[in-house]
N, CA, C and O atoms as a MOPAC input file, in Angstrom:
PM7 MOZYME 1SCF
protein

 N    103.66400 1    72.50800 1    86.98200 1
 C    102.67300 1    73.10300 1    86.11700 1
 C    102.71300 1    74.62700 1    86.30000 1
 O    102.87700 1    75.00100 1    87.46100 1
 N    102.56600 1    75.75700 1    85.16900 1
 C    102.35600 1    76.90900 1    85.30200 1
 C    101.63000 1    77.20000 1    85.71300 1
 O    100.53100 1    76.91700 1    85.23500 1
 N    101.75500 1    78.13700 1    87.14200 1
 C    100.25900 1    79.05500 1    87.36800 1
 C    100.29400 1    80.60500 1    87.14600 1
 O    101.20000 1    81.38400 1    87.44400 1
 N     99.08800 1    80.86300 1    86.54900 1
 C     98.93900 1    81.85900 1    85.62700 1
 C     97.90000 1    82.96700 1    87.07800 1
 O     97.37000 1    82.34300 1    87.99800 1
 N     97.78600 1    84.53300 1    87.01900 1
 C     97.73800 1    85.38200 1    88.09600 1
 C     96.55600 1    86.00800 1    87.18000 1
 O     96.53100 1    86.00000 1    85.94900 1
 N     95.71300 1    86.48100 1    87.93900 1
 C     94.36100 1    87.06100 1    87.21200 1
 C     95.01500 1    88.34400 1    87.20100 1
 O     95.99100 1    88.60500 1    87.90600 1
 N     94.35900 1    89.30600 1    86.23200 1
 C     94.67800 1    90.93100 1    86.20100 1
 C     93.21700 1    91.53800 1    86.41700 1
 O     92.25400 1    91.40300 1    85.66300 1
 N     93.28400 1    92.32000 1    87.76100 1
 C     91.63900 1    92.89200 1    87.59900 1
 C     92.35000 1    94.34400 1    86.50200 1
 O     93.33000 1    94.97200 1    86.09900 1
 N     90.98200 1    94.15500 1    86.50900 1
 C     91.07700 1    95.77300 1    84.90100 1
 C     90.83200 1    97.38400 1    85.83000 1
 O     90.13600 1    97.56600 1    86.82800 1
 N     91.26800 1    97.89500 1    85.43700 1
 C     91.08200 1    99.59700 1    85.75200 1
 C     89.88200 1    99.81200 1    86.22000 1
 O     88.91600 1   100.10500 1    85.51500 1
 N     89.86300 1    99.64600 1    87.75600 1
 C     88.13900 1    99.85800 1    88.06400 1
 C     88.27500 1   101.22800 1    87.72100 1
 O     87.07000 1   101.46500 1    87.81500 1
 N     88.83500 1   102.49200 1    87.35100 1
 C     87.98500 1   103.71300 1    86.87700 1
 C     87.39600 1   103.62600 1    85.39600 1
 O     87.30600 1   104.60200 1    84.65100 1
 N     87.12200 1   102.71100 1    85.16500 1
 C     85.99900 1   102.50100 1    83.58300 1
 C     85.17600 1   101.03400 1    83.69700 1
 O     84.16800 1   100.59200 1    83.14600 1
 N     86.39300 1   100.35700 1    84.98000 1
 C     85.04200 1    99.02000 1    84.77600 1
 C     84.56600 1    99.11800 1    86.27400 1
 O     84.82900 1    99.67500 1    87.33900 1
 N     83.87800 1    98.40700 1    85.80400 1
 C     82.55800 1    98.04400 1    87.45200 1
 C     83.11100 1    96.60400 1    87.88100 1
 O     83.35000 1    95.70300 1    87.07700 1
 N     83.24600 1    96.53800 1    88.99900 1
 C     83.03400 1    94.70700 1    89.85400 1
 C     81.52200 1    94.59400 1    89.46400 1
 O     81.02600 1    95.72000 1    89.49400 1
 N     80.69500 1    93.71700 1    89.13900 1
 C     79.65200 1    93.17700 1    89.66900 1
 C     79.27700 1    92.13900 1    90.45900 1
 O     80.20800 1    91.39700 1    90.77300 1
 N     78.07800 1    91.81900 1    90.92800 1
 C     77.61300 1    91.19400 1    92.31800 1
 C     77.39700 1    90.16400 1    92.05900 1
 O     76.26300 1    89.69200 1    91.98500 1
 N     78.47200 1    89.55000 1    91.85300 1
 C     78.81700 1    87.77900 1    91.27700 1
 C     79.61800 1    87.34800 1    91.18900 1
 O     80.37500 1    87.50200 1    90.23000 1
 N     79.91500 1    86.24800 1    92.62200 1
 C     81.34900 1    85.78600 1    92.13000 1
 C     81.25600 1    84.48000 1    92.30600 1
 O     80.29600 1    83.96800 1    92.88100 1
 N     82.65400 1    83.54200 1    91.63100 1
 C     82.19000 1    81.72300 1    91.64700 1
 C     83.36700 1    81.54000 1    92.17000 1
 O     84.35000 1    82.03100 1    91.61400 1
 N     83.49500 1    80.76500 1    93.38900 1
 C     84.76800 1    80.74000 1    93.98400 1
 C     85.72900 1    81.83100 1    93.80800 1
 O     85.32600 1    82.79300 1    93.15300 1
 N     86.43700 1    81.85200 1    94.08100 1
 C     87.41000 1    82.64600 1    93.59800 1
 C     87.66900 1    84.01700 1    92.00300 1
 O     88.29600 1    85.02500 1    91.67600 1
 N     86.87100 1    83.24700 1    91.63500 1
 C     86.76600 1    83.82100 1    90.31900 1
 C     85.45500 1    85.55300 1    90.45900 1
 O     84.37800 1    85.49200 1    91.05200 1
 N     85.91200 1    86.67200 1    89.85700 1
 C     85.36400 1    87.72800 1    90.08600 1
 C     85.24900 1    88.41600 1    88.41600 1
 O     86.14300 1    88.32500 1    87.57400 1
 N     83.94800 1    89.08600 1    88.22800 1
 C     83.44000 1    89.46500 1    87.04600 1
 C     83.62700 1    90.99400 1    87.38600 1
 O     83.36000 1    91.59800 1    88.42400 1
 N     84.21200 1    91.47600 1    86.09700 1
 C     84.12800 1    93.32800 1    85.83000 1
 C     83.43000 1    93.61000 1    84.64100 1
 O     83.49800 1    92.75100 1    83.76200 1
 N     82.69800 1    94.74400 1    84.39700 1
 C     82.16900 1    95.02900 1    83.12100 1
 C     82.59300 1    96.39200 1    82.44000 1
 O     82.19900 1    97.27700 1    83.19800 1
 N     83.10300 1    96.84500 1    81.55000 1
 C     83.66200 1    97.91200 1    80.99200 1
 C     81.98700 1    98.73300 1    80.72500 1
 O     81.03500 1    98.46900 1    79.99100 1
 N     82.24700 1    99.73300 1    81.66600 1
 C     80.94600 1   100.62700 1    81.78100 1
 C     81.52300 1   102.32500 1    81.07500 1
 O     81.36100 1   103.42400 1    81.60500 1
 N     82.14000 1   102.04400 1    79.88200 1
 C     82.40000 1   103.38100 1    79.18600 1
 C     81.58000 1   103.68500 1    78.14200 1
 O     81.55300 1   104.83300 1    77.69800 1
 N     80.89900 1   102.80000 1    77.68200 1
 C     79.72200 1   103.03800 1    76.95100 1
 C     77.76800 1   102.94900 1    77.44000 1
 O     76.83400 1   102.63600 1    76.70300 1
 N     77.74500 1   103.21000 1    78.38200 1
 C     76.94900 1   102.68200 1    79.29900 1
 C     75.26100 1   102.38300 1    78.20400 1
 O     74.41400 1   101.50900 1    78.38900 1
 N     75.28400 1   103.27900 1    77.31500 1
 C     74.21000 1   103.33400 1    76.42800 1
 C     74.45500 1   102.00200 1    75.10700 1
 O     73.54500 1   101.79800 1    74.30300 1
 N     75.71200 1   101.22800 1    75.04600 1
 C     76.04000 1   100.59000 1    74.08400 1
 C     74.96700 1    99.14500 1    74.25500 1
 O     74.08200 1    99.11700 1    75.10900 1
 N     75.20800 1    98.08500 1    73.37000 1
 C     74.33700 1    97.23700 1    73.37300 1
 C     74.86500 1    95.59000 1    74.02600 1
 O     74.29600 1    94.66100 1    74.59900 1
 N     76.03300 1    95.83400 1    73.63600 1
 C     77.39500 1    94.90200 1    73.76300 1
 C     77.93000 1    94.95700 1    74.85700 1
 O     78.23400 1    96.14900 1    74.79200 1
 N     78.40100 1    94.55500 1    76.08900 1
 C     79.26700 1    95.29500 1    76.88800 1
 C     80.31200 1    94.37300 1    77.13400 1
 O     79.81300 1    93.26300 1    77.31900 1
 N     81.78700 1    94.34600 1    77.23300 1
 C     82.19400 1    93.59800 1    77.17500 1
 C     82.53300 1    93.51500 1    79.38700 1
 O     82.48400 1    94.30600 1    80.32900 1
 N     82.84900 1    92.02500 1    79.16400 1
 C     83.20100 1    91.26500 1    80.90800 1
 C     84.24400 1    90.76100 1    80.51900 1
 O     84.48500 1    90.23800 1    79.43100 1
 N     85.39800 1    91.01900 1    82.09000 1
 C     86.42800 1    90.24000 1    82.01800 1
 C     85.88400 1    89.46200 1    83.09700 1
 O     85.01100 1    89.91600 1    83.83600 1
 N     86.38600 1    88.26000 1    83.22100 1
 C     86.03500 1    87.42300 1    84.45400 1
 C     87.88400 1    86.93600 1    84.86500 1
 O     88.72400 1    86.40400 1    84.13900 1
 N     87.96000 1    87.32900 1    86.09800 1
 C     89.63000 1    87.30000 1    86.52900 1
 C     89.69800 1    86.24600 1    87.73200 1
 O     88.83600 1    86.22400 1    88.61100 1
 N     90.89800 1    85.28800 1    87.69700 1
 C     90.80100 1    84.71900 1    89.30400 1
 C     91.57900 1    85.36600 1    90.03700 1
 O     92.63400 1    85.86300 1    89.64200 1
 N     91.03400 1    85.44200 1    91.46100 1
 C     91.79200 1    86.13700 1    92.35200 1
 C     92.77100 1    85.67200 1    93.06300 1
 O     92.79600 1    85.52400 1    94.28500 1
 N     93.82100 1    85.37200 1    92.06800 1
 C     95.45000 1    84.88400 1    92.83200 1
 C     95.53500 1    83.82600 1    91.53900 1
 O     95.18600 1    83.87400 1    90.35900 1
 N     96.16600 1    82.88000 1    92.37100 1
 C     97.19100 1    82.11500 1    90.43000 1
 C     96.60300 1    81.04000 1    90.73400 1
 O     96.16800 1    80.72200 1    91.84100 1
 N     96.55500 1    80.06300 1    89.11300 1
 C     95.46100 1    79.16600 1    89.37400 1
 C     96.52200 1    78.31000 1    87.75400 1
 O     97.34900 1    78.91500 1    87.07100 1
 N     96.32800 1    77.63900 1    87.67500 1
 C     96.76800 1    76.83500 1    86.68800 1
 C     95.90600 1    76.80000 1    85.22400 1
 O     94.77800 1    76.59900 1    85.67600 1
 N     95.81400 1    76.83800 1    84.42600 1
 C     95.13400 1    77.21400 1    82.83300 1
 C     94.82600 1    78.38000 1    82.80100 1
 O     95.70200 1    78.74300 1    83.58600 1
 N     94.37900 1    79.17400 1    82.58400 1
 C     93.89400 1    80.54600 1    82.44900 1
 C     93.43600 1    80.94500 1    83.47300 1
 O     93.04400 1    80.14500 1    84.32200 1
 N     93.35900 1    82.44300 1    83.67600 1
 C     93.14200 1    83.28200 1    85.00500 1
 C     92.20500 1    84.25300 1    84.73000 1
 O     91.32000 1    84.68400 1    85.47000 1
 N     92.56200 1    84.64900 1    83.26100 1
 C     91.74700 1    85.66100 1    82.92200 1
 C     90.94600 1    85.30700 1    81.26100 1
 O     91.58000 1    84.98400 1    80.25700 1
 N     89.78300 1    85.43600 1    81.32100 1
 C     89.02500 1    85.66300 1    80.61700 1
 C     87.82800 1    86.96800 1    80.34400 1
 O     87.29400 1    87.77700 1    81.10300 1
 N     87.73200 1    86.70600 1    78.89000 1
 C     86.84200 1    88.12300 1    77.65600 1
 C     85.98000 1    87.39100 1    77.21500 1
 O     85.98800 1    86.16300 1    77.12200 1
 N     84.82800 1    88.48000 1    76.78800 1
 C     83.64700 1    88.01200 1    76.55600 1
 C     82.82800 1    89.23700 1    76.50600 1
 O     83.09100 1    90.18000 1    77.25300 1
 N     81.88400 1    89.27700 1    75.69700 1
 C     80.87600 1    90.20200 1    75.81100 1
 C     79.68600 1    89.84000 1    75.94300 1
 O     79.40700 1    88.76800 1    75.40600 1
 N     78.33200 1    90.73700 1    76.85000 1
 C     76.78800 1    90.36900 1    76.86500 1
 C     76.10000 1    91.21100 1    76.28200 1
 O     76.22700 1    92.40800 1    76.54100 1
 N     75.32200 1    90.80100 1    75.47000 1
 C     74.13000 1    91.74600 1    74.75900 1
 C     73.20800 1    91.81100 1    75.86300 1
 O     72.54100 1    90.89400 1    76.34100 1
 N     73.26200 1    92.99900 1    76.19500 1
 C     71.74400 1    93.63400 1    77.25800 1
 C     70.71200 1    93.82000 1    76.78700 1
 O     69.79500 1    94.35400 1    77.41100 1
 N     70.60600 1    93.35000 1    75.35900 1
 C     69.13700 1    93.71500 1    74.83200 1
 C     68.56700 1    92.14500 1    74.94300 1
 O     67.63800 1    91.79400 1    75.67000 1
 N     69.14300 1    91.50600 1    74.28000 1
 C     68.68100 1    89.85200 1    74.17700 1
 C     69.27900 1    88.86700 1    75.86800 1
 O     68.76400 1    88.05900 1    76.64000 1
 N     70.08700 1    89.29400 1    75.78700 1
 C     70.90700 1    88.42800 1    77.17400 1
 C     71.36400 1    87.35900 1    76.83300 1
 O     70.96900 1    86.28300 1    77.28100 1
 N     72.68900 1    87.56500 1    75.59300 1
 C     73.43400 1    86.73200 1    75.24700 1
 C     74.38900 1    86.35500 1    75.34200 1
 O     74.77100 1    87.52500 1    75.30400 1
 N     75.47400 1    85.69700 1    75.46300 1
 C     76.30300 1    85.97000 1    75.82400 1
 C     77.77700 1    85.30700 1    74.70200 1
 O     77.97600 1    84.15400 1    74.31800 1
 N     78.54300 1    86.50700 1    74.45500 1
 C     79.08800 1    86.44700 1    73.12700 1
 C     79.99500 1    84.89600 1    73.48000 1
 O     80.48300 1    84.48600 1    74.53300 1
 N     79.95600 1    84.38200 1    72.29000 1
 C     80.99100 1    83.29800 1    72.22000 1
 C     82.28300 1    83.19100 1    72.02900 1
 O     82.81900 1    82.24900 1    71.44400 1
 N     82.80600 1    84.08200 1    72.47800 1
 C     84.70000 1    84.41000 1    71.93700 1
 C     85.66600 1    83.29300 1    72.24400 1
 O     85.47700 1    82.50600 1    73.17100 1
 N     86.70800 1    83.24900 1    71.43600 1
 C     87.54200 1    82.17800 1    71.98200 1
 C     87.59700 1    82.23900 1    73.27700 1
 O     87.88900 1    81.06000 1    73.47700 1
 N     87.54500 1    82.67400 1    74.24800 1
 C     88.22100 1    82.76700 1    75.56200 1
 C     86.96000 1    81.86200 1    76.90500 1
 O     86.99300 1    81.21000 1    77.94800 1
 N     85.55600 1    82.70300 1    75.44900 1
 C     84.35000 1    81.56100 1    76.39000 1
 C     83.57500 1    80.45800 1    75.71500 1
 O     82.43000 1    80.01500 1    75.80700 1
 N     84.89600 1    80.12600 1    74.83400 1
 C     84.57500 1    78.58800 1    74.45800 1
 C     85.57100 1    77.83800 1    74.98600 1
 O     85.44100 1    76.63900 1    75.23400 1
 N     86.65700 1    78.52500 1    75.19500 1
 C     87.82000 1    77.91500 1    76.31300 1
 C     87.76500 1    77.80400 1    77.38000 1
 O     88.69200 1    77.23500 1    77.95800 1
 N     86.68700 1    78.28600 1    78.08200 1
 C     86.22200 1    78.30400 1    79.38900 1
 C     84.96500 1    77.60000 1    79.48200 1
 O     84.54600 1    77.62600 1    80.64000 1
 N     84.30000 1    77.05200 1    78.77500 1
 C     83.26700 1    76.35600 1    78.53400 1
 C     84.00000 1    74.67800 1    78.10400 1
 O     83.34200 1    73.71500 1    78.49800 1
 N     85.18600 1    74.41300 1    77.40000 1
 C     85.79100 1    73.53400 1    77.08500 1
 C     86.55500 1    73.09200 1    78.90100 1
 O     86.37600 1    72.06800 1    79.56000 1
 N     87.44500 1    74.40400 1    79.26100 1
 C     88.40500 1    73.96300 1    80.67200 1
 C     87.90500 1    73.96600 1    82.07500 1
 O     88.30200 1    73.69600 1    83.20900 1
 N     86.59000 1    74.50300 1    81.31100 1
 C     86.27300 1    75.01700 1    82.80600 1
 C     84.57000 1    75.37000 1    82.78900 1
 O     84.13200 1    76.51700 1    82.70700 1
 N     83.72600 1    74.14000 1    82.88300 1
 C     82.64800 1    74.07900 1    82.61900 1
 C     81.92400 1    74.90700 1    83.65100 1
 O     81.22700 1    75.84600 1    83.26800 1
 N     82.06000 1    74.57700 1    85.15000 1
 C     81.17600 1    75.18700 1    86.19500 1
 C     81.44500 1    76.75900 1    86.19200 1
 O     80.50200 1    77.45500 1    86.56800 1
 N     82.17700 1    77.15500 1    85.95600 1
 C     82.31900 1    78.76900 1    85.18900 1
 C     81.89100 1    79.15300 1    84.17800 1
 O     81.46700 1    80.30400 1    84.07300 1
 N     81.88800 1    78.17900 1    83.04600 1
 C     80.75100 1    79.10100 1    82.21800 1
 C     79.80600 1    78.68600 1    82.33900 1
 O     79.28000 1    79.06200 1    81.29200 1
 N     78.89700 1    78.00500 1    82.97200 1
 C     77.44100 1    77.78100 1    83.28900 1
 C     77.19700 1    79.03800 1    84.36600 1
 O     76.14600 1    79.67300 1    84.44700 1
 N     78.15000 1    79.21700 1    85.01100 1
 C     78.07300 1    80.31200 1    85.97900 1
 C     78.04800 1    81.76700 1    85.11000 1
 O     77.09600 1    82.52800 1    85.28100 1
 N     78.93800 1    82.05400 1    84.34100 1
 C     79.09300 1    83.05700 1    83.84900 1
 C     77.25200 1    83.37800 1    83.03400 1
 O     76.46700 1    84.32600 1    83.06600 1
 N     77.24600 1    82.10200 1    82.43400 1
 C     76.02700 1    82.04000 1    81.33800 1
 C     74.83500 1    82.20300 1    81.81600 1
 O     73.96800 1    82.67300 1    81.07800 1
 N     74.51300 1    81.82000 1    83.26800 1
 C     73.02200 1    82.00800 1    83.85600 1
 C     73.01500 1    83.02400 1    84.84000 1
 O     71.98300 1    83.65700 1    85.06500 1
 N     74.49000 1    83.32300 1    85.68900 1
 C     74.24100 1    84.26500 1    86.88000 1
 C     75.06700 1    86.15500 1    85.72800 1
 O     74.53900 1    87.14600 1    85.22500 1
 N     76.07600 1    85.79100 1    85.82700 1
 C     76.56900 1    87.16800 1    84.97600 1
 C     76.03400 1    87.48400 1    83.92700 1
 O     75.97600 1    88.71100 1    83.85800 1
 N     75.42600 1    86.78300 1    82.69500 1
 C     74.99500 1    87.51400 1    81.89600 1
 C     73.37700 1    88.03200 1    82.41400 1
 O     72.91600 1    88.72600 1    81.50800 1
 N     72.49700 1    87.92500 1    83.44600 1
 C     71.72900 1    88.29200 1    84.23900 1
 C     72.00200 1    89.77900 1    84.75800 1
 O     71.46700 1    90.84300 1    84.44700 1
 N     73.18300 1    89.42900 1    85.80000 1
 C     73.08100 1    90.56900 1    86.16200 1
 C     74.14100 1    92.26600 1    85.17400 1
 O     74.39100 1    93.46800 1    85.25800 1
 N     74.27700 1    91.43800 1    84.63300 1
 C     74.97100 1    92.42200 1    83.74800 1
 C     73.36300 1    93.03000 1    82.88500 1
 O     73.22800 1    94.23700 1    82.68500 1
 N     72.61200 1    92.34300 1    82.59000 1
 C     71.42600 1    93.07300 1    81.79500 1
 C     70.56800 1    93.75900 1    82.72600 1
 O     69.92100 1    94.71100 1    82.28900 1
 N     70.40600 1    93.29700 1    84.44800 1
 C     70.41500 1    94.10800 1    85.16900 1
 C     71.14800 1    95.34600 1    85.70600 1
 O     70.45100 1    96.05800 1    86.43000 1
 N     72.10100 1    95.64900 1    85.55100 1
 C     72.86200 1    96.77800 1    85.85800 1
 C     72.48400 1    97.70300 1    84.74400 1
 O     72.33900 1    98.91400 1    84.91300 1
 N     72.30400 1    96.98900 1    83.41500 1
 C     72.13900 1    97.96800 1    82.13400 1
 C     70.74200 1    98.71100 1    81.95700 1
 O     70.46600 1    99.52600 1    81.07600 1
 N     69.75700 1    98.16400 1    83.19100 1
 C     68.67800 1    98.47400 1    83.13900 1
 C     68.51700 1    99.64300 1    84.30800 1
 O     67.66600 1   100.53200 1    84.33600 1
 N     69.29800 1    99.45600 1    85.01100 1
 C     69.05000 1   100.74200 1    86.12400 1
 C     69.64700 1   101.71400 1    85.68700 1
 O     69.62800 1   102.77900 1    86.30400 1

């Protein structure tokens, strides 16, 4: 079976935030810091079989969390990650947007 390698993103524009699910680690693209949208990659840390890396964006005004192919594919392959993503990251991502 293929195993696929997470890519963390350019921490000089994204942030780590203070949430991680096993292995798996959340960044948020903090170049718009005033925007409404922000988009999260969620990456695994080392190679893992189906996807490694996933996109997605959270509305910090409502605390939503966008439905993109990547987190309906992760909601389809990989349920305990997006329940994770959906109650703990889109949280603290509307927390970070608030300080």
């Amino acid at each position: 079976m293929r195993r696929h390698r997470g890519r963390k993103p350019d921490l000089s524009v994204w942030r780590e935030i203070n949430a991680s699910h096993d292995k798996w680690l959340v960044f948020v693209d903090w170049r718009k810091p005033e925007a409404t949208w922000k988009t999260i990659k969620v990456v695994y840390d080392g190679r893992c079989s189906n996807k490694a890396n996933y996109w997605s964006g959270v509305n910090v005004k409502d605390g939503r969390l966008a439905m993109s192919s990547d987190a309906q594919n992760m909601k389809e392959h990989r349920p305990e990650l997006f329940e994770f993503v959906k109650l703990d990251v889109v949280g603290e991502v509307c927390r970070m947007s608030d300080a």
